[in-house]
C-alpha positions, 0 to 999 in steps of 0.5 A: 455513500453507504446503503443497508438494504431491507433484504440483508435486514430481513436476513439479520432479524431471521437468524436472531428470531431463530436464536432469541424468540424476540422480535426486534424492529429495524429503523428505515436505513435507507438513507444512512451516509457517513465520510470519516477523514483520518489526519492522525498523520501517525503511520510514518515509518523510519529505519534502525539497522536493516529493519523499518519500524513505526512510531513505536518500534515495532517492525513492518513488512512493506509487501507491495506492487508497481502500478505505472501509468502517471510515467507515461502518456495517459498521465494516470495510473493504467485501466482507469479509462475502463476499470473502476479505481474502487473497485481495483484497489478494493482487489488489491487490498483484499489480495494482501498488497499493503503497499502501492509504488507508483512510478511517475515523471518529473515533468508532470510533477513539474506541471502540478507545481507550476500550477498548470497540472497537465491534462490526463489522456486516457479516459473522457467522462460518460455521462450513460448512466448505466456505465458509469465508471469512476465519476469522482474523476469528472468534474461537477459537470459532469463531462469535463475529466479532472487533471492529472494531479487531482487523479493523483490527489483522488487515487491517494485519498483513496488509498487511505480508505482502503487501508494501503499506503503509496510511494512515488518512483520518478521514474524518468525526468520525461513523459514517455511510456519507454522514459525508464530507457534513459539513464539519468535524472535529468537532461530531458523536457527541461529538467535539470537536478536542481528542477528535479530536486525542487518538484519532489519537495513542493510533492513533499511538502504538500503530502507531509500531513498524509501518511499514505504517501509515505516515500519517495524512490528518488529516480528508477534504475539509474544507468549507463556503462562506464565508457560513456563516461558522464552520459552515464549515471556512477557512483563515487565520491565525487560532485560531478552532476553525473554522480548519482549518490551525490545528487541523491544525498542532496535530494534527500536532504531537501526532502527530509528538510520539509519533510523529515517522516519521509522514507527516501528510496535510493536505486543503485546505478549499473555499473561500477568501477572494478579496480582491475588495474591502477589508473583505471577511471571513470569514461575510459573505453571498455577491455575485452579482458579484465574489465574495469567495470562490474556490470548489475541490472539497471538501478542494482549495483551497490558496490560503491555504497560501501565506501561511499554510503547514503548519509544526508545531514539528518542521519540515515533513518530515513533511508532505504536501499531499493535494488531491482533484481531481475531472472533470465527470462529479461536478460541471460545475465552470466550468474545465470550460465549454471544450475543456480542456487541462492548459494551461486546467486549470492556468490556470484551476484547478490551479495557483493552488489546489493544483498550485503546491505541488508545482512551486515546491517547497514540499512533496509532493502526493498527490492523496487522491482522484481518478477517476470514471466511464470516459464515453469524453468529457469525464470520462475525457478529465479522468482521462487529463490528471490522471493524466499530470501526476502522472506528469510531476510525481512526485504522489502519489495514491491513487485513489477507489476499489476499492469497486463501490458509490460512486455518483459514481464507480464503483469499480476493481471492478465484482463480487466474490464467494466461492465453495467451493473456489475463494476470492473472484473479482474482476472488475475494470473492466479499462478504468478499471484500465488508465487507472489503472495508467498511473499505478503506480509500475513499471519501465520493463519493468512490474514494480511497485515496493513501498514496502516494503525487503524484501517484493516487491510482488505476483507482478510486483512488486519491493520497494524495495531490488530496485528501488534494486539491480537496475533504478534505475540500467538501467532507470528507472522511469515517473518523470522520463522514467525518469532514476532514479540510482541507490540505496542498499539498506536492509538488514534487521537479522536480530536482528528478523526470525525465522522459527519453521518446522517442516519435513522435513529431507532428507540427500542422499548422492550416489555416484560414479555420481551416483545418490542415496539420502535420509533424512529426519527431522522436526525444529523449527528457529528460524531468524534468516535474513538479510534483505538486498537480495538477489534471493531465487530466483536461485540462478544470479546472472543477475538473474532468477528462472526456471527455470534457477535451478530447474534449477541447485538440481537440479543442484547437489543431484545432484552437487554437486562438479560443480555446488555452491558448490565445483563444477568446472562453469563455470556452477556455484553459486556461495555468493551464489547459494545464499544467494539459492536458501536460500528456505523456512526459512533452512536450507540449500538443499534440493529444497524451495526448488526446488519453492517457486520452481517454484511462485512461477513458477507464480504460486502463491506471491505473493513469495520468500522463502516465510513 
């Protein structure tokens, strides 16, 4: 529900009184609700070489973050039990994320499709009205938690309102808070490959009419060492169940089979075979010297993708390559036993193991994982050269991790609690967020890009067709040097987008001496309002939303044969600038959409058009 309140009216018809000596008149805004739902189903992505695009061709950035928790115990994203999910994803928009990957098990995908969703254990409902923290996660009683998948259901709808799109990673076949520790995708809580296979389809069909979840990273880190032999996830050309390309072809054809949009994130596995010698195999023990094995990070070794790439039968423009890469301060790996450089970097480790994918061409990357501990040393040294080859490559990437509580890394949070009154207050890790947000997709005067046509990201963020409209071609972004040409807009079909509002509506009758005189009424409209690329808010047309526009609507309102669409002002309204000033309820422009873009200004209101 939306409020406009008597006081930021009160500050509105100041500051225009100031401007036009009129007296305009506000109607009662007290009751004004509005929920607007968004099917156009139009912001699926796919990949032509090393690059992702959207349904137009033109090209995205997935900059994004894990936030973990339905993997584990709790069955929900972490800190829900003492942090608002509004008031957190509020942050992570207006932080620039555009992009959410969140890890989860396989059997509690299992539970949702067997129709017996397992319960969430991590937070009861209060029902203490002066706490109350995410209300929409209880049930009408009031008392009762809703399960695990309507958590799931709640965080992806709410993901789309705030302008962020959303990926699932299964990040082991069990529910267990260290379930990244075993290696493979199946083998625990009755999961089996084809159990595996058969949860993340029923998941993609059910989402194959929503664009926020946009992907599905088929199992985190993939692993073993070679002498375990099949305990051990490999990468070959055979069918052995253990053979993680196989197994994850098949996945992807069974997704793509139901959902063919889908993005599919494939992880590599930790080892490959060397060729140090003939007659080496796969499970064989181990040598002291001239291994027959080259080891990477968990989920980072690509070696075998060369000859044995992802290719399932719909063609590979659905699929993503998803390294995770890792510094010193998780593990002294040997390319670290130097003063390394991205030179040494990509000699010894990146290039032949994940990097080559992405610069000869043969697919996208986004880096699932990556980050660690701000040391002021070798660690952050390490972030600070991979987040500046990303950025020189166009590489996906999705950071580990908002959560305070990873033990090897640290989290993009360091606290967050709720208080009466006052929501949920984050404090962030200002200097690993400003490392890490080098790395967000933004124009080059730090507006943040969304992955979504028509909802902005954030308080200063734009959404896709902003960007490909009004900045692509001037200004760039922080991709290729900032040469980004020019775009093509995804216009919304109406007919899927309605808003139900119910709201004042307020005449106003202007005299020869431009005073003014209201009535208002309260009636229910059902609205289709158009949704386009246009810049909700600037009702003046100079490409910004500030206060002049405020000021404009004023104007216009007061003595429109002056100022309105017909006015005899120069600098009047014109009707593109109505349409983009028409921003709560798709009604006409009244004095309620002045006070809506006074109140987004004031950063009240996360994005316009107001829902």
């Amino acid at each position: 529900m939306k409020k406009l309140t008597r006081t930021a009216s009160a500050l509105i018809c100041a500051a225009a009184l100031t401007i036009t000596g009129a007296a305009p008149s506000f109607g009662q805004t007290n009751d004004l609700t509005a929920q607007a739902v968004d099917t156009n189903n139009d912001d699926w992505l796919h990949a032509e070489g090393s690059r992702l695009y959207d349904m137009n061709g033109n090209e995205v950035w997935l900059t994004g973050a894990n936030w973990f928790g339905f993997n584990c115990n709790e069955a929900c994203p972490h800190y829900l039990w003492s942090a608002d999910a509004d008031d957190c994803l509020t942050e992570i928009a207006d932080r620039g994320i555009n992009i959410i990957r969140f890890p989860i098990s396989t059997e509690l995908i299992v539970s949702w499709m067997k129709g017996k969703p397992n319960p969430v254990n991590s937070f009861s409902c209060n029902t203490d009205p002066a706490f109350t923290i995410n209300p929409d996660f209880c049930a009408e009683d009031g008392k009762t938690p809703v399960d695990s998948m309507q958590v799931f259901d709640i965080m992806m709808k709410k993901c789309k309102e705030h302008g962020i799109k959303a990926f699932i990673d299964i990040h082991s076949p069990h529910t267990d808070n260290s379930g990244h520790n075993y290696n493979l995708w199946y083998g625990k809580a009755g999961v089996t490959t084809d159990v595996w296979i058969d949860s993340l389809v029923w998941l993609a069909d059910k989402y194959k009419d929503d664009d926020t979840l946009i992907g599905y990273d088929l199992k985190n880190e993939p692993h073993g060492k070679g002498q375990e032999g099949e305990a051990a996830a490999k990468w070959d050309g055979s069918k052995d169940e253990n053979n993680w390309a196989y197994a994850a072809t098949r996945c992807a054809e069974a997704i793509l089979d139901v959902n063919p949009h889908a993005l599919i994130l494939v992880e590599g596995v930790e080892q490959s075979m060397s060729g140090a010698m003939a007659g080496d195999y796969w499970g064989m023990p181990d040598r002291r010297d001239n291994s027959p094995y080259i080891g990477a990070w968990w989920g980072g070794n690509f070696r075998g993708a060369r000859e044995y790439p992802i290719k399932p039968k719909q063609g590979t423009s659905q699929i993503v390559y998803s390294p995770h890469d890792y510094g010193p301060s998780v593990y002294a790996q040997t390319w670290f036993d130097k003063d390394f450089s991205e030179k040494t970097l990509l000699d010894d480790y990146w290039y032949d193991t994940w990097a080559y994918i992405n610069a000869e061409n043969i697919g996208p990357e986004l880096i699932g994982e990556w980050g660690g501990h701000m040391d002021g040393k070798e660690n952050q040294k390490w972030m600070t050269l991979l987040r500046d080859y990303m950025i020189k490559h166009h590489i996906n990437h999705t950071f580990w991790c908002l959560n305070t509580n990873s033990g090897d890394t640290g989290g993009l949070w360091d606290d967050l609690g709720f208080q009466a009154g006052k929501g949920t207050t984050i404090k962030w890790n200002e200097p690993k967020y400003e490392l890490f947000e080098k790395a967000l997709w933004q124009t080059k005067s730090g507006k943040y890009i969304g992955l979504d046509h028509q909802v902005a990201l954030g308080k200063n963020g734009i959404s896709l067709n902003d960007f490909y409209t009004n900045y692509a071609k001037s200004e760039g972004s922080n991709l290729d040097g900032g040469k980004t040409s020019d775009g093509k807009a995804v216009n919304a079909d109406p007919s899927k987008t309605t808003t139900s509002t119910t709201k004042p509506v307020v005449t106003t009758t202007t005299t020869s001496d431009s005073t003014t005189s209201t009535s208002s009424t309260t009636t229910t409209v059902t609205t289709t309002p158009e949704v386009s690329n246009r810049t909700f808010g600037d009702s003046n047309c100079d490409g910004a939303v500030d206060m002049s526009d405020v000021v404009l609507i004023m104007q216009s309102l007061a003595n429109p044969n002056k100022y309105g669409i017909s006015g005899s002002d120069e600098k009047h309204m014109t009707e593109e600038g109505q349409k983009n000033a028409d921003v709560i309820g798709n009604n006409g422009v009244t004095t309620d959409d002045a006070l809506a873009i006074q109140l987004y200004l004031l950063g009240k209101y996360t994005k316009l058009p107001v829902e």
